[in-house]
C-alpha positions as CSV (number, residue, x, y, z in Angstrom):
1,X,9.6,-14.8,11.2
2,X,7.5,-11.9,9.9
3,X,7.6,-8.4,10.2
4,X,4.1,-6.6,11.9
5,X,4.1,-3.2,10.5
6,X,3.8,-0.3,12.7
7,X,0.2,1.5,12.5
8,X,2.6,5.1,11.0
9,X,4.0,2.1,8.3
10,X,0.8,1.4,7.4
11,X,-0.4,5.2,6.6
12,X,2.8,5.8,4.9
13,X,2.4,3.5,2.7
14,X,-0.8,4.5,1.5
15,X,0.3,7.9,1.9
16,X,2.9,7.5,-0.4
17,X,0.3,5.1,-2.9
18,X,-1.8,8.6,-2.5
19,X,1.5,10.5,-3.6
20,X,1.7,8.4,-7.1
21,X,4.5,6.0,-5.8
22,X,4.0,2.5,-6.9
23,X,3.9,-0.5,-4.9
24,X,7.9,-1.4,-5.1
25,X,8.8,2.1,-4.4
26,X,6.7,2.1,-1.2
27,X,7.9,-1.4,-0.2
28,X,11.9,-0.1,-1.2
29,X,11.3,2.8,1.3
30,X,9.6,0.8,4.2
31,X,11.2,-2.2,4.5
32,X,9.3,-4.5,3.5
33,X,8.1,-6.6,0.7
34,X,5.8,-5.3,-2.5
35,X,3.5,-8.5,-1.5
36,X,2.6,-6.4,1.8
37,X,2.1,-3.3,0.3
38,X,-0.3,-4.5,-2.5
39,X,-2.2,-6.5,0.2
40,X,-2.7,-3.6,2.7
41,X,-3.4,-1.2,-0.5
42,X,-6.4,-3.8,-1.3
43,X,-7.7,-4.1,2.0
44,X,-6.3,-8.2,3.1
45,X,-3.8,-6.4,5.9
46,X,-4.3,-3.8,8.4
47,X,-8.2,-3.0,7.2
48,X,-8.6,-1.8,10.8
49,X,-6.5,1.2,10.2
50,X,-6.7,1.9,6.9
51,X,-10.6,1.2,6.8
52,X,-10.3,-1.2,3.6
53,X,-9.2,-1.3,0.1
54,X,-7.1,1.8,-0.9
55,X,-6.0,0.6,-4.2
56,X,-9.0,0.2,-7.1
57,X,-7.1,-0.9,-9.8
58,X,-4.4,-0.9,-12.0
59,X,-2.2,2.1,-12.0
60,X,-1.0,4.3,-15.4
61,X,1.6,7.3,-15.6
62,X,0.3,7.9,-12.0
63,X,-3.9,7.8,-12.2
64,X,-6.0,5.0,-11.0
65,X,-9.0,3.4,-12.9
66,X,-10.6,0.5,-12.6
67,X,-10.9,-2.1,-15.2
């Protein structure tokens, strides 16, 4: 059975993304797996509250870039 996150899950997690916390911290201090947080960070989950892809790209010491 899966777990539908709450709308306020959602923006936490890409609140905390937006704070420099990487996907396993997010998913440690939600409740859920890192799986769900990558996929609503790129946009597959919950695009209708987060209004699409949050992450870019790979993350380093805290920065985003894409490549």
């Amino acid at each position: 059975m899966r777990k539908h996150l709450s709308d306020s899950d959602v923006l936490k997690i890409v609140e905390h993304y937006k704070e420099g916390l990487g996907c396993g911290t997010i998913a440690n201090k939600i409740g859920t797996s890192r799986d769900i947080v990558r996929a609503v960070l790129r946009g597959r989950n919950y695009k209708n509250i987060t209004g699409g892809r949050i992450m870019l790209g790979r993350r380093i010491a805290g920065k985003s870039f894409n490549g």
